[in-house]
C-alpha positions as CSV (number, residue, x, y, z in Angstrom):
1,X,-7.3,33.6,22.5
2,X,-7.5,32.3,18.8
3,X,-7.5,28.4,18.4
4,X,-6.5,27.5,15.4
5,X,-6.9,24.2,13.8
6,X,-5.8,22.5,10.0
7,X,-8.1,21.7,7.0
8,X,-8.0,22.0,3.7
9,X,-9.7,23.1,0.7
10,X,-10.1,21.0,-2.7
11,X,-8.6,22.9,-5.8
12,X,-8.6,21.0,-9.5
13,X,-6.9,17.3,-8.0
14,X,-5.0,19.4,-5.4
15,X,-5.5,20.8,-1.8
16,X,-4.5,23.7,-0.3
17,X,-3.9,24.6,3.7
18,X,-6.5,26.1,5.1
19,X,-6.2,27.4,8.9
20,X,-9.8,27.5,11.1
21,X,-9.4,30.0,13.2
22,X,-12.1,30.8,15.9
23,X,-12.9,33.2,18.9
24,X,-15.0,34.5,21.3
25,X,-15.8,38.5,20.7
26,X,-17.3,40.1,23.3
27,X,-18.3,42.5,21.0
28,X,-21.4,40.4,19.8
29,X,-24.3,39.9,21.2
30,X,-26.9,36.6,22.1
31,X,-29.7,35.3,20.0
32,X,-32.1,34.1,21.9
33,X,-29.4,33.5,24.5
34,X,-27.8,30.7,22.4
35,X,-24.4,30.7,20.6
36,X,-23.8,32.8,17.3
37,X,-21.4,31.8,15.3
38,X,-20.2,34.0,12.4
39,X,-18.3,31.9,9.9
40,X,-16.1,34.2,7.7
41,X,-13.3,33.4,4.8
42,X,-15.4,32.8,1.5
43,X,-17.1,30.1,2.6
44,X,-20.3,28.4,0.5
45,X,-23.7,27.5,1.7
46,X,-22.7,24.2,2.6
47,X,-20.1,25.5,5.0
48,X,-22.5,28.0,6.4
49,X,-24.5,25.4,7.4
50,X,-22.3,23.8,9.3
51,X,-23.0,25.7,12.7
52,X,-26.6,23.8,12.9
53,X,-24.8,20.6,12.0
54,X,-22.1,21.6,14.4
55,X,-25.1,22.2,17.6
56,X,-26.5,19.8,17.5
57,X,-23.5,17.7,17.8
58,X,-22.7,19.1,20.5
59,X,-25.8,18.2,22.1
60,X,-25.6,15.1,21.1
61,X,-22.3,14.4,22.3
62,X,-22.9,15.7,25.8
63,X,-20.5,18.8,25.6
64,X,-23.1,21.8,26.0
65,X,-23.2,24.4,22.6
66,X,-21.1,27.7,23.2
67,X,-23.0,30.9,24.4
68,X,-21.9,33.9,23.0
69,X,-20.8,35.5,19.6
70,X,-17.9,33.3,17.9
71,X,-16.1,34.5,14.8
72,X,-14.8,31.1,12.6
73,X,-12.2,32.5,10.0
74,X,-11.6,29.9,6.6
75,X,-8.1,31.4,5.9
76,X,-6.9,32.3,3.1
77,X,-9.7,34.3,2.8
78,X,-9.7,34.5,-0.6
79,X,-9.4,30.8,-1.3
80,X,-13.1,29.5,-2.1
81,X,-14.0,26.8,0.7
82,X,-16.8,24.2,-0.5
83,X,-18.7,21.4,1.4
84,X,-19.2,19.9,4.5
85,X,-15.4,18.4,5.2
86,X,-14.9,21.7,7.8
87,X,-17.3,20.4,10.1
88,X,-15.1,18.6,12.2
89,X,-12.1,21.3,12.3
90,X,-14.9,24.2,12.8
91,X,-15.9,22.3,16.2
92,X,-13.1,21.9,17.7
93,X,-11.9,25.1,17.3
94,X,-15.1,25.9,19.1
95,X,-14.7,23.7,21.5
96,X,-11.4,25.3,22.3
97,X,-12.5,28.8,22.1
98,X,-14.9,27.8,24.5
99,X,-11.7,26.0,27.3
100,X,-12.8,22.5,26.8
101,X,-10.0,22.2,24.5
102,X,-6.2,23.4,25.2
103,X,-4.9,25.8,22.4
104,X,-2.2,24.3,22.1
105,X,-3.1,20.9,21.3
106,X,-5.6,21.8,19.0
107,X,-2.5,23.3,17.1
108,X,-0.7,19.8,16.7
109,X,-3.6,19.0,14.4
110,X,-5.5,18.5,11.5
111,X,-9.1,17.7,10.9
112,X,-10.9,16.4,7.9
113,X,-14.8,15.3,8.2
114,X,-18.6,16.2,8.2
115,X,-20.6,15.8,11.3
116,X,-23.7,14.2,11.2
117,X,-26.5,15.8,13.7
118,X,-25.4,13.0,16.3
119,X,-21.9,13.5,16.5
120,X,-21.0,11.0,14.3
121,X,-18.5,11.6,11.4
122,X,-19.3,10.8,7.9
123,X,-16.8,10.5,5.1
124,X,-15.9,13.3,2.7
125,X,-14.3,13.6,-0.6
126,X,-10.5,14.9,-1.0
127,X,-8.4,13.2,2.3
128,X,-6.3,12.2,-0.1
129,X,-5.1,15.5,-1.7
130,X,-5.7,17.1,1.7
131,X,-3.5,14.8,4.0
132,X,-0.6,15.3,0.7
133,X,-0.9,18.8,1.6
134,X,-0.9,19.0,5.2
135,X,2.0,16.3,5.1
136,X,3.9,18.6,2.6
137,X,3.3,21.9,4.5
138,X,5.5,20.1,8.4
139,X,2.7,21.9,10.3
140,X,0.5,19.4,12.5
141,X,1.9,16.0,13.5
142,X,-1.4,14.3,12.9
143,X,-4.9,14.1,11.3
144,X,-8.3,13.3,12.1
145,X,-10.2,11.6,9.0
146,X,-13.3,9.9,9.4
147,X,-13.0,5.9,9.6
148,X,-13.9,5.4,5.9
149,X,-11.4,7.9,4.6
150,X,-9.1,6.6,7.1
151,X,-6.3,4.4,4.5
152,X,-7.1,6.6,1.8
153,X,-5.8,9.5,3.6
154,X,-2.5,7.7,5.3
155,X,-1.7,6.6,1.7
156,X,-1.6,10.7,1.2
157,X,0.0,11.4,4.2
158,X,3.2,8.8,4.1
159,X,5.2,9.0,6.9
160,X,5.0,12.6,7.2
161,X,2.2,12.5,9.8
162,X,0.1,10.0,11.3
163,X,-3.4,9.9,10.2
164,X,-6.3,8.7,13.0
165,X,-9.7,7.4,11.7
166,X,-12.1,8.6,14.3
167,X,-16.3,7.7,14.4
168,X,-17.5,10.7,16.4
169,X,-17.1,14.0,18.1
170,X,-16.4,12.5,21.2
171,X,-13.7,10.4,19.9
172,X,-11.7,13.4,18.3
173,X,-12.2,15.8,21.7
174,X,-10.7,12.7,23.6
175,X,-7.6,11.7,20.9
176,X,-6.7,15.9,21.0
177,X,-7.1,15.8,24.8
178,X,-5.2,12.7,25.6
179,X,-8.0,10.5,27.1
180,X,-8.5,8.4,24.5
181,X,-5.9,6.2,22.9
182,X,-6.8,5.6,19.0
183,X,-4.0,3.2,16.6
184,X,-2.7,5.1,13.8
185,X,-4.3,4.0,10.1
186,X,-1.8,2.4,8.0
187,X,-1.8,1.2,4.8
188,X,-1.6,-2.3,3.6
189,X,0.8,-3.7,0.8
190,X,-1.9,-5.9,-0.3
191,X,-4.0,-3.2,-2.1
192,X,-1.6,-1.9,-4.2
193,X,-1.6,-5.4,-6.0
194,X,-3.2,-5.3,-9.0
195,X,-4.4,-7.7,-11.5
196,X,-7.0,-9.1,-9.7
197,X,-8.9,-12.6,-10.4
198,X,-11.5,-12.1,-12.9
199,X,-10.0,-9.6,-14.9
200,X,-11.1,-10.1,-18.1
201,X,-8.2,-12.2,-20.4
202,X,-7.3,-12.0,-24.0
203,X,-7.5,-15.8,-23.7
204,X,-11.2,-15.6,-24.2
205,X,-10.6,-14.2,-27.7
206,X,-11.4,-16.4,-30.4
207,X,-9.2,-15.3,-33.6
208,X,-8.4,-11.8,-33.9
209,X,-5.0,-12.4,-34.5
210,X,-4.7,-8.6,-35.6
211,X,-6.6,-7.4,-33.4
212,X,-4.4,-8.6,-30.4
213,X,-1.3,-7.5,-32.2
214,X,-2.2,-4.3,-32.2
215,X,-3.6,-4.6,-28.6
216,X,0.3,-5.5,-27.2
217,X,1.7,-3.0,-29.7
218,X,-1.2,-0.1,-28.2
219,X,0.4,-1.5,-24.3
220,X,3.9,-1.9,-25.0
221,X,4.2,1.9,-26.4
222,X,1.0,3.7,-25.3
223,X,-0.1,4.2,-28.8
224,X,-4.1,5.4,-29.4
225,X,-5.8,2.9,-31.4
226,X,-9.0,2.1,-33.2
227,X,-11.4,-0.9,-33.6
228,X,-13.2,-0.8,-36.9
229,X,-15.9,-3.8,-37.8
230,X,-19.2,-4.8,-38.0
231,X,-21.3,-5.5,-34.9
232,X,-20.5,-8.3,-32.6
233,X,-17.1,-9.2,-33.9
234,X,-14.9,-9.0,-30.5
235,X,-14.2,-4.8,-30.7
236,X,-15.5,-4.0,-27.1
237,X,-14.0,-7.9,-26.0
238,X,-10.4,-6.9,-27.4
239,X,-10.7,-3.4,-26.0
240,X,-12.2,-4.7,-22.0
241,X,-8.7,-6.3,-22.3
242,X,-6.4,-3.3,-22.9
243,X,-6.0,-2.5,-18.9
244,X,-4.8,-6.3,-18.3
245,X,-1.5,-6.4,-20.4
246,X,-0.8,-3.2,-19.4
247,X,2.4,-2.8,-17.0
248,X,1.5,-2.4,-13.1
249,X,1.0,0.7,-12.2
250,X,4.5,2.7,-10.2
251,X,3.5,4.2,-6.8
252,X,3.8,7.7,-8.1
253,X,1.1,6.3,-10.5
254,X,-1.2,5.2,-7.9
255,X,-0.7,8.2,-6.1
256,X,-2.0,10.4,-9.0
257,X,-4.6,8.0,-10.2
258,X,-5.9,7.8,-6.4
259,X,-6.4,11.5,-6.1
260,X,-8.4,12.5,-8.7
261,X,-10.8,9.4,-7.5
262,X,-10.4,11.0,-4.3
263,X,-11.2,14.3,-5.2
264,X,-14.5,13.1,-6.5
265,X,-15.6,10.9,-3.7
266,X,-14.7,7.7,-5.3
267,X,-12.7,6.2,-3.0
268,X,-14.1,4.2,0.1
269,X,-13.1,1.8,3.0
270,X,-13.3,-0.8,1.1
271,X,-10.9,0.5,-1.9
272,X,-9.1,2.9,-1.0
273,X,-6.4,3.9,-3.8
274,X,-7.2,2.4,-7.5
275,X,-4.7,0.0,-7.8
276,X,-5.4,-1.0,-11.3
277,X,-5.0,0.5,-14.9
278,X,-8.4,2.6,-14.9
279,X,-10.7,1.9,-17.9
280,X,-13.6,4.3,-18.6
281,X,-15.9,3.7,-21.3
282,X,-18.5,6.9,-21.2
283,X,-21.8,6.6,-23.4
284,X,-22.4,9.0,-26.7
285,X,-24.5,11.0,-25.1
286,X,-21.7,12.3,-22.5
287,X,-21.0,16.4,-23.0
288,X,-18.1,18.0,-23.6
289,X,-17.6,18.7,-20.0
290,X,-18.4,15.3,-18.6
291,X,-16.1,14.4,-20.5
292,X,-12.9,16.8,-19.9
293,X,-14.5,18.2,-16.6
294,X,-15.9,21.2,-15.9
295,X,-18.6,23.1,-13.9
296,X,-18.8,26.4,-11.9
297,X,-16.0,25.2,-10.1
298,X,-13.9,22.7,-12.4
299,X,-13.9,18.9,-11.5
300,X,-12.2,16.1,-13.8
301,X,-14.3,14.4,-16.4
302,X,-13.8,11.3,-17.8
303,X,-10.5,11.7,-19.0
304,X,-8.9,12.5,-15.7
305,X,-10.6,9.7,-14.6
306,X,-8.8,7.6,-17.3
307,X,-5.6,9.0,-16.5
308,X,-2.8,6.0,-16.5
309,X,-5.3,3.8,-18.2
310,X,-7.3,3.5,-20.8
311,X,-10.0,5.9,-22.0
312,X,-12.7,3.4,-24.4
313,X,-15.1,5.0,-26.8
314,X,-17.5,3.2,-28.6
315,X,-19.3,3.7,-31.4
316,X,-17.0,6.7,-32.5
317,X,-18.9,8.6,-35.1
318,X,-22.2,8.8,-33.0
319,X,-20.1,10.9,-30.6
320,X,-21.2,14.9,-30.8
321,X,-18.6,16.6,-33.1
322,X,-17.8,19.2,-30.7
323,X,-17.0,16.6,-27.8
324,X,-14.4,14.5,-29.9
325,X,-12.8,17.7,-30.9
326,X,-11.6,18.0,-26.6
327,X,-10.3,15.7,-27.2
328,X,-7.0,17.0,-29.6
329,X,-5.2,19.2,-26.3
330,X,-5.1,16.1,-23.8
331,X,-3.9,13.4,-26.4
332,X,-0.9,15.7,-27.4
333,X,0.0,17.2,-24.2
334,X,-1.6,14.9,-21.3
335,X,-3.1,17.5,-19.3
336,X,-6.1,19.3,-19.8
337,X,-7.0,23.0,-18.8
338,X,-10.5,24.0,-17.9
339,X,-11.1,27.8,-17.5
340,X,-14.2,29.5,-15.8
341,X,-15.1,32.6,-14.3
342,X,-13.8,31.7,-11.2
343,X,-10.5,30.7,-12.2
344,X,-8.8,27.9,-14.1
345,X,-7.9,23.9,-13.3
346,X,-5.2,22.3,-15.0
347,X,-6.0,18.3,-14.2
348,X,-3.9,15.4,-15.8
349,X,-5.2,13.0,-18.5
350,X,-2.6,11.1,-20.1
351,X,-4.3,7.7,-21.3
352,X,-4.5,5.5,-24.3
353,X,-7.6,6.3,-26.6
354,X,-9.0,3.1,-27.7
355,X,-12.2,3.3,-29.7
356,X,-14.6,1.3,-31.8
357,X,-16.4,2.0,-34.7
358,X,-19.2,0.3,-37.2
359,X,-17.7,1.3,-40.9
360,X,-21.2,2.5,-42.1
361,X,-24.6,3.6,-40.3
362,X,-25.9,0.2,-40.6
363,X,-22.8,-1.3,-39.0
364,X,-22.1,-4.2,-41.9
365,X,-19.8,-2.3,-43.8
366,X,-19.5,-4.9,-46.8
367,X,-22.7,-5.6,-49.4
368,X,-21.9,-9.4,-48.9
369,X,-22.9,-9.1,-45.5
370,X,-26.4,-7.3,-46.6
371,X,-24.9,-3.8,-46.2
372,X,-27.0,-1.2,-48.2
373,X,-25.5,2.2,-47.1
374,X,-24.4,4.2,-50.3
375,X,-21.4,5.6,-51.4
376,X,-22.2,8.7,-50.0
377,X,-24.0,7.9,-46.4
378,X,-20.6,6.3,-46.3
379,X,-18.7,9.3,-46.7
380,X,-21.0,11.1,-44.4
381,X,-20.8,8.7,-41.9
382,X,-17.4,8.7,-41.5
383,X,-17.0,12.8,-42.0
384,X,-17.8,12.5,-38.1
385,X,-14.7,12.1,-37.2
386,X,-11.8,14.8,-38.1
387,X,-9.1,14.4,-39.9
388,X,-7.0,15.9,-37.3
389,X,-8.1,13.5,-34.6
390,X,-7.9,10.3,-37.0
391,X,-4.2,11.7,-36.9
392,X,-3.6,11.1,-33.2
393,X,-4.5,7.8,-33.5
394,X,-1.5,5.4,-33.9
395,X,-3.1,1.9,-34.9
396,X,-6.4,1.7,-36.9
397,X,-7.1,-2.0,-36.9
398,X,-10.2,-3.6,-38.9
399,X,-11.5,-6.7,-37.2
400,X,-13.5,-9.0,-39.3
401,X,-16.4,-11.4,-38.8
402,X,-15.0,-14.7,-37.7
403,X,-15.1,-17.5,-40.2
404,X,-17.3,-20.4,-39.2
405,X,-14.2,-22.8,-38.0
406,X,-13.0,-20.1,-35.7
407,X,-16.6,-19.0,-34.4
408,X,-17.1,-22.7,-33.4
409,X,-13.6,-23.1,-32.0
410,X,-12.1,-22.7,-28.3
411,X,-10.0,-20.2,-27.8
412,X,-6.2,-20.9,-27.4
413,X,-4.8,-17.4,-27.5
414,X,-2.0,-16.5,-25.0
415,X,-3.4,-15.2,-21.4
416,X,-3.1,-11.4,-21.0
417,X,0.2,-12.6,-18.1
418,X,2.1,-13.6,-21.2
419,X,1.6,-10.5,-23.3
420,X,1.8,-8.6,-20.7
421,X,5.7,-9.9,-19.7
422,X,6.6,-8.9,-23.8
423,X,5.1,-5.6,-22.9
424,X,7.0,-4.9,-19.8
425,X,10.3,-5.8,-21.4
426,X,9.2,-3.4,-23.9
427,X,8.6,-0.7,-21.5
428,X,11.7,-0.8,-19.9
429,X,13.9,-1.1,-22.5
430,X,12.0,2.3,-23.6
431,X,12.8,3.3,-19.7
432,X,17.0,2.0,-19.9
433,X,16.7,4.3,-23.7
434,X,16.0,7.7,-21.6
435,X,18.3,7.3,-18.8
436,X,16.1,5.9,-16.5
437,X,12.6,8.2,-17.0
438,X,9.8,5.7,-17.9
439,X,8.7,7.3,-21.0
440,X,6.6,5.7,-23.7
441,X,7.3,5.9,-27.5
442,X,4.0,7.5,-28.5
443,X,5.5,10.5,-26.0
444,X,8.8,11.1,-28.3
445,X,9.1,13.6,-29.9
446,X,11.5,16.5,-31.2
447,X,15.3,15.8,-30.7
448,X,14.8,12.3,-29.0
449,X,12.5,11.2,-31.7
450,X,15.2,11.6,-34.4
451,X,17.7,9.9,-31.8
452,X,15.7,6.4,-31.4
453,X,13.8,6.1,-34.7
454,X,16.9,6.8,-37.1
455,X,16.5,4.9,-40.3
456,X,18.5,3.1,-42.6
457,X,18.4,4.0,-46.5
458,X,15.9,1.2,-47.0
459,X,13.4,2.7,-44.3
460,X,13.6,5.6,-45.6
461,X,12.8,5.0,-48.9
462,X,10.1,2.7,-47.6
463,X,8.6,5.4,-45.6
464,X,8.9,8.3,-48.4
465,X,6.7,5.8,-50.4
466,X,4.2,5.6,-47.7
467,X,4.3,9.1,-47.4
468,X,3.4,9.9,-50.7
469,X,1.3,6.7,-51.7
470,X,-1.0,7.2,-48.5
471,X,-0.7,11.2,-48.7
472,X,0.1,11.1,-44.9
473,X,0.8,14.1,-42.8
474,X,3.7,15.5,-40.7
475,X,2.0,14.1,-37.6
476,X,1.3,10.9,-39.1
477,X,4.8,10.5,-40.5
478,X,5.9,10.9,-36.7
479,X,3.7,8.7,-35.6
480,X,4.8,5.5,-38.0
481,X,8.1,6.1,-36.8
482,X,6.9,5.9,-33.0
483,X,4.9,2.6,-33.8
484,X,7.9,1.1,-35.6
485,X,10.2,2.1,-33.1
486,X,7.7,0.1,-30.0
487,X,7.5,-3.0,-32.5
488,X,11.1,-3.1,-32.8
489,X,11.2,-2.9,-29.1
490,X,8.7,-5.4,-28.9
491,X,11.4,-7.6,-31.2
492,X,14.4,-6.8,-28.9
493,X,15.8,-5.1,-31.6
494,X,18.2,-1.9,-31.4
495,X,17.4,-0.5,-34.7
496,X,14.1,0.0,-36.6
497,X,13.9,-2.4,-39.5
498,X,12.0,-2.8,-42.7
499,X,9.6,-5.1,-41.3
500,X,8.8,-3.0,-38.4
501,X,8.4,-0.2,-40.4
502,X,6.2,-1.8,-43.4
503,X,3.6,-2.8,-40.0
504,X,3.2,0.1,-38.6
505,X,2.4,1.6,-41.9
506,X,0.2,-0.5,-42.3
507,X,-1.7,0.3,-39.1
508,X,-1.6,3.9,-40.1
509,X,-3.8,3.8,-42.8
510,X,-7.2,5.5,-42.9
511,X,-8.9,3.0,-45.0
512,X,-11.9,1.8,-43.4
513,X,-13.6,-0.3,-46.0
């Protein structure tokens, strides 16, 4: 008889069923009068491996290893199967091909984990995505996780099935069986708090009046912005901030955010969904596939890993060419797609860009400050960055060395809490403007961008100015209007006025002297 038990594989920030399915053939033959076991369904090495793994388990876990030839099918069996997280569901099915198990228990559940050589369970990657997916599919009232994935996978599985965090072998056979009694994992309300204590605050910021203008305007609509300056003048202290006035994230949010983490095997025990706003800062060095994802088999780079948060680059220009250039799909679309041999991935990656960047190689920008770059290593310098990704980027914000008064000073900014209420109210005004769907102003476009950023004859003549003074493009023209239309928001105003329209030109500008 074929027992079958539920897994699941990992594909892109998704999982897919997968049925272990094993059974006795009397067809095979002995090695060596031990067990053979013939693992079938596309599996890699990692999987193949898993009969020594699973042995000596057994051994170790006093149930003795099955004699015979055992055929373990992975199906679909044309669904690549990667990794060590069958273990668990491979020995069980053993274990009931060989009677210790009843069929028909095994059947009322799934199994998630690698088996160390004692029987012990260690934690895999993906019980997230994989609990979603064996929630979604009504097929098995429960899973086995190991302890560590434990909360990670009930926050997958809801209340669609209950999820048990198990240590060993042992444990599992005896939950399946009945003999042992194990509490189902639950998931506290206290982790999906965020904001934490020692969370960086714009308090700290001495000055940079601008600067933290254009930080709540960046929050309050999810506009990309860039830092411009010489060294050590509070870019990377204005950007750390970003994530902390940033609304709290929905559960759907958290839910998205958690599985690509999950997918990767950075979730643990400890923290086991990312409650708050992500903020990735990768170095210059990073390739164009750490950076969007990639591989023989996809996996999300950096920008999935950003994804509902903030994405930081610094020092702009000295990123390669090639691997700013990834960056043009994501930014418009909030998705990226990754195509191999092997198939494609589609992962998300919706984030706010924030970057910073020195206005010359020598990082002083102005001669009074000792600069010495020419005209032309100027030029250079800044022909890093395209003109096509300098228009994606809503705010482009110089920020200046502090005068000595300020630099001596104590900071008496608002706290992040503060801005962060103004930026909220923002947001869901933008929210109560399309019927209830939380969409942010940098995402109009089309029909409802006409709709919410209609002018009046004086913006319009304001912005036909701009247009031809600043010889801006289409997608720069939008994006003024988007800006103007999250300060106005930011105002409680209904309509877009001239004020809120002469700032965000102003922003827009690609002046960096």
């Amino acid at each position: 008889m074929v027992n079958t038990v539920l897994s699941g594989a990992i594909a892109g920030v998704r999982a897919s069923v997968v049925e272990i399915e094993a059974n006795q053939n009397s067809a095979g033959g002995f090695w060596r009068g031990e067990g053979v076991v013939s693992v079938v369904g596309l599996p890699d090495l990692a999987v193949e491996e898993s009969r020594d793994r699973v042995f000596s388990a057994f051994v170790n876990s006093g149930f003795l290893p099955p004699r015979g030839f055992f055929v373990v099918n992975l199906a679909p069996a044309d669904l690549k199967k990667e990794g060590a997280a069958f273990d668990l569901g491979i020995a069980l099915t053993l274990l009931g091909a060989t009677g210790i198990l009843s069929p028909d228990a095994l059947k009322r559940f799934g199994a998630l984990g690698e088996l160390a050589l004692d029987g012990t369970l260690r934690a895999v990657r993906g019980a997230l995505p994989v609990a979603d997916a064996l929630g979604e599919s009504g097929r098995v009232e429960a899973l086995l996780v190991p302890k560590a994935n434990a909360e990670e996978a009930a926050l997958g599985a809801g209340k669609q099935l209950k999820v048990y965090g198990i240590s060993t072998l042992a444990e599992a056979v005896g939950v399946i069986s009945g003999a042992r009694s194990v509490a189902p994992a639950s998931v506290a309300e206290e982790i999906f708090r965020p904001f934490r204590e020692g969370s960086p605050d714009l308090a700290d910021v001495k000055g940079q009046l601008l600067g933290k203008r254009a930080l709540e305007i960046a929050a309050a609509g999810g506009h990309n912005l860039l830092f411009f300056g010489p060294p050590g003048t509070g870019k990377t202290m204005l950007a750390l901030r970003l994530p902390g006035i940033l609304p709290p994230m929905t559960r759907g949010e958290t839910l998205e955010t958690s599985r690509i983490h999950s997918v990767l095997g950075m979730l643990s025990s400890g923290a086991p969904i990312v409650a708050d706003r992500p903020f990735r800062a990768p170095h210059h060095t990073i390739s164009d596939a750490g950076l969007i994802g990639g591989g023989h088999d996809p996996r999300p780079g950096e920008i999935s890993l950003a994804h509902n948060g903030v994405l930081f680059l610094d020092e702009l220009p000295e990123f390669k060419r090639n691997v700013l250039e990834v960056l043009r799909q994501p930014l418009e679309c909030g998705e990226i797609t990754v195509s191999r041999a092997t198939g494609s991935c589609r992962f998300p990656a919706r984030f706010i860009l924030c970057a910073a960047m020195n206005p010359c190689p020598c990082g002083r920008g102005d001669y009074a400050l000792g600069c010495k770059c020419t005209v032309e290593e100027k030029r250079r310098y800044l022909k890093k960055i395209s003109g096509p990704l300098l228009d994606r980027i809503d705010l482009k914000v110089p920020v200046r060395q502090l005068p000595e008064n300020e630099l001596v000073a104590s900071p008496q900014g608002e706290t992040s809490a503060a801005v962060r209420e103004r930026v909220i109210a923002a947001r869901e005004l933008q929210k109560a403007r399309n019927g209830g769907v939380a969409v942010a102003n940098a995402q109009l476009s089309g029909k409802a961008l006409q709709k919410f950023c209609a002018l009046d004859a004086a913006g319009v003549k304001l912005l036909r100015q701009a247009v031809t003074g600043f010889n801006l493009s289409p997608r720069s023209y939008d994006r003024i209007l988007r800006t103007a239309r999250t300060i106005a928001d930011l105002a409680q105003s209904e309509t877009i006025r001239e004020e809120h329209l002469s700032e965000a030109v102003i922003y827009n500008r690609n002046d960096f002297s």
